[in-house]
N, C-alpha and C positions, 0 to 999 in steps of 0.2 A: 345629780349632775350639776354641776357648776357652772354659773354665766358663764360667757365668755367677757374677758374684759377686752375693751376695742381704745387703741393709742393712734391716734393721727399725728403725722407731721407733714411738715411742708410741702417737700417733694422728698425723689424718691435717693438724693445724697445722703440725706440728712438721716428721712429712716435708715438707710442702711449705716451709719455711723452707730446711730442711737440702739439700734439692735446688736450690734457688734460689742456695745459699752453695756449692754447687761448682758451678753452672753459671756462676755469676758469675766462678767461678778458673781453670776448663776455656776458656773467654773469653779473659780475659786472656793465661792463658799463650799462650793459640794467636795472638792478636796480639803478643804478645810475638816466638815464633819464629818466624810466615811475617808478619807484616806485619797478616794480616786473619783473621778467623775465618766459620765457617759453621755455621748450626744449623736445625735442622727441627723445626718447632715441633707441638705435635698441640693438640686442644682437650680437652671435655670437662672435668668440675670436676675432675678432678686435674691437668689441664696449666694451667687458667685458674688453680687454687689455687697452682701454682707461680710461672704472669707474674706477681701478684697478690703474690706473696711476694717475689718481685725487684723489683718497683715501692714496695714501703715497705722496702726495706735502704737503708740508708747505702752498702753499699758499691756499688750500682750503678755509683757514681758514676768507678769506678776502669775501666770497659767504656770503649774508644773507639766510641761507636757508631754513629758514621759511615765504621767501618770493619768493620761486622758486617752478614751477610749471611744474611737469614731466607730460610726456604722453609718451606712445610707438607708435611706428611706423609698426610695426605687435608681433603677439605671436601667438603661437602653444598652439590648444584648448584643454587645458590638466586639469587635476583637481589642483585647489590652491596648491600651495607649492611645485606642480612637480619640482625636480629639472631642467628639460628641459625649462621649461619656464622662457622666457625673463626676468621676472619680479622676479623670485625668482633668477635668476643670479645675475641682476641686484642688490637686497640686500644685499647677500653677496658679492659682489665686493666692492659695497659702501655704499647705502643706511643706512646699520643698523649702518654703522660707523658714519654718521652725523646728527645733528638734524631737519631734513627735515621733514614739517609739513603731517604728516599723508591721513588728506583732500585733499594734495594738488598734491598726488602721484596718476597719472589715473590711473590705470592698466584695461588692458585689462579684459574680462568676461573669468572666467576660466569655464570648461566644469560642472563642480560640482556644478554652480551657480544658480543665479534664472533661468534663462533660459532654463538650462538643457542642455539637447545635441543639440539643435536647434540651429549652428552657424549663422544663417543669423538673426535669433533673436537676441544675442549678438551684433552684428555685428549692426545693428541699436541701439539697445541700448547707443555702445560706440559714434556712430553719433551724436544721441540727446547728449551726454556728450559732445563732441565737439562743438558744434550747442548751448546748455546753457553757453558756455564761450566763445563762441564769440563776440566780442563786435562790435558795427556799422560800428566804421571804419577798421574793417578788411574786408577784400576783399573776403570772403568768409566765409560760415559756419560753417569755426574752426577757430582759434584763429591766430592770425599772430605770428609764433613761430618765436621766436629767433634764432634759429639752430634746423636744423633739420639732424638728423647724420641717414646714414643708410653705411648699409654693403654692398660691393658688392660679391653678389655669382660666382663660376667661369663658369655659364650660364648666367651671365649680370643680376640675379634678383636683384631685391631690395623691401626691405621688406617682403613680399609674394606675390608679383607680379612678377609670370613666364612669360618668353618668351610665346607668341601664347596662353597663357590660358585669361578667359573670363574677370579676375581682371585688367589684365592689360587695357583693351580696354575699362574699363570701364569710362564714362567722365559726368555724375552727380552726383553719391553717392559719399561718401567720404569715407567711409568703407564701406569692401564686406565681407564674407564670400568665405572661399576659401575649395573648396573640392579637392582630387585628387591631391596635390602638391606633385611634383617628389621628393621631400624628403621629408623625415621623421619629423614626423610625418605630415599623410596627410589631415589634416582639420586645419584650419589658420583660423585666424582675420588679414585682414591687411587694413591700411589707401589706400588710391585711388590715382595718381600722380594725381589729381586736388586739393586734399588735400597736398600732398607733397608740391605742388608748391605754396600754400598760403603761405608757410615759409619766413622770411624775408630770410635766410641765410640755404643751404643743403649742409651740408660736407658728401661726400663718401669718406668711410674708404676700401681700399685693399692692401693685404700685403700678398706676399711669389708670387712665379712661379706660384701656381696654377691662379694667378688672372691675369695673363699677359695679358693672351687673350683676356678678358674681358673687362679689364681697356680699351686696345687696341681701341676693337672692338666700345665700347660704347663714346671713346672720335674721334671715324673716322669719324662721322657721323649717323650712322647707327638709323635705325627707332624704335621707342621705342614700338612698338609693340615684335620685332624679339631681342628688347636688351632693356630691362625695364630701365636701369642705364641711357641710353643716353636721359629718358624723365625727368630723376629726377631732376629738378633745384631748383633754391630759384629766389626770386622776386627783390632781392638785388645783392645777389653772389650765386654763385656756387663754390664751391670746393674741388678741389679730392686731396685727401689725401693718400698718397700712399710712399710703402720702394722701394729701387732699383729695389728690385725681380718682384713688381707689373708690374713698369712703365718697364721692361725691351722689351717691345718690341714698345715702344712709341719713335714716332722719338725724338732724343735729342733737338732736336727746341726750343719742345714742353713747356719747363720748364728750368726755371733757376736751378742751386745746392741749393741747402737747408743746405746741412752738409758736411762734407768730406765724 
């Protein structure tokens, strides 16, 4: 398994600038060497503050983006074009500002689809979508993503994997269905950490006080049952992405300066 490596900056403009300007080069290179690139997008205001921060760079512009292939990482099973879902955030951050190929945008099953309100329906559905783009030599039944970026909650979730709930302990499927998540809204779709961890590369985004603890708890060690963040890695790297506020109760050791 591989450290994770941990980046601080300032506050939370700045990370999201700074993470937006290597996802932007993480991108490219990976177009560069296979043709096409793949990334898993998560929501919440640290992943929208990073679309957000890619949408006003200049260097967007250097992305083929009709050769980049989204997916998400979980969404809240709401009807198409909720504003609360990941996916209609996600557009207006960035999306509707670039010409990203239509086909090549996964988005989750919203509640008003074919499936209807059957999330565990959905919920395999988006599997088989993972499962039809995997190719042989990935190492699993989804696609070896390029970066896979999630949020961290200030109870250590990621994605829609709570602490002690059943998604998290889940270790064949790739996507679950999730009922009963302590926040709002309570029925989810989210990827599985066996899915997470096919990723070449897993950046965690946390940013303010609220995520101290958190950040803390899941880089101490701690079992990814009782702290979902601490099982989320990549196959390559892992890295946490974090503003002072996050890492503030992370021993100094822990990480070099990033910024003043």
């Amino acid at each position: 398994m591989n450290a994770p490596q941990i980046v601080v900056h300032r506050d939370k403009e700045l990370m999201a600038q700074a993470a937006a300007a290597r996802l932007l080069t993480r991108i490219v290179d990976a177009q560069a060497a296979r043709g096409s690139a793949s990334v898993v997008l998560t929501g919440g205001r640290n992943g929208n503050g990073l679309l957000a921060a890619l949408a006003a760079s200049p260097a967007r512009d250097a992305v083929d983006w009709s050769r980049l292939d989204l997916w998400w990482g979980d969404e809240r099973f709401l009807p198409a074009g909720h504003p609360d879902r990941n996916d209609t955030q996600a557009r207006e951050a960035l999306l509707d500002a670039v010409p990203v190929a239509p086909e090549r945008v996964h988005s989750m099953p919203a509640s008003d689809g074919p499936h209807g309100d059957h999330v565990e329906v959905a919920a395999e559905a988006y599997a088989a979508e993972l499962a039809g783009a995997a190719r042989p030599e990935n190492h699993a039944s989804v696609p070896s993503f390029d970066v896979l970026l999630l949020g961290v909650g200030p109870d250590t979730h990621v994605a829609s994997l709570f602490p002690e709930m059943p998604g998290v302990r889940e270790t064949e499927r790739t996507v679950v269905g999730v009922r009963g998540a302590p926040k709002p809204p309570p029925t989810r779709i989210s990827l599985t950490l066996p899915a997470i961890r096919a990723a070449r590369e897993v950046w965690l985004l946390a940013a303010g006080e609220d995520k101290a603890r958190a950040a803390a708890i899941a880089l101490s060690g701690a079992g990814e049952v009782q702290a979902p963040a601490a099982g989320a890695r990549g196959r390559s790297r892992t890295l946490w992405l974090l503003d002072a506020a996050a890492a503030a109760n992370l021993p100094r050791g822990l990480y070099p300066p990033a910024s003043p």
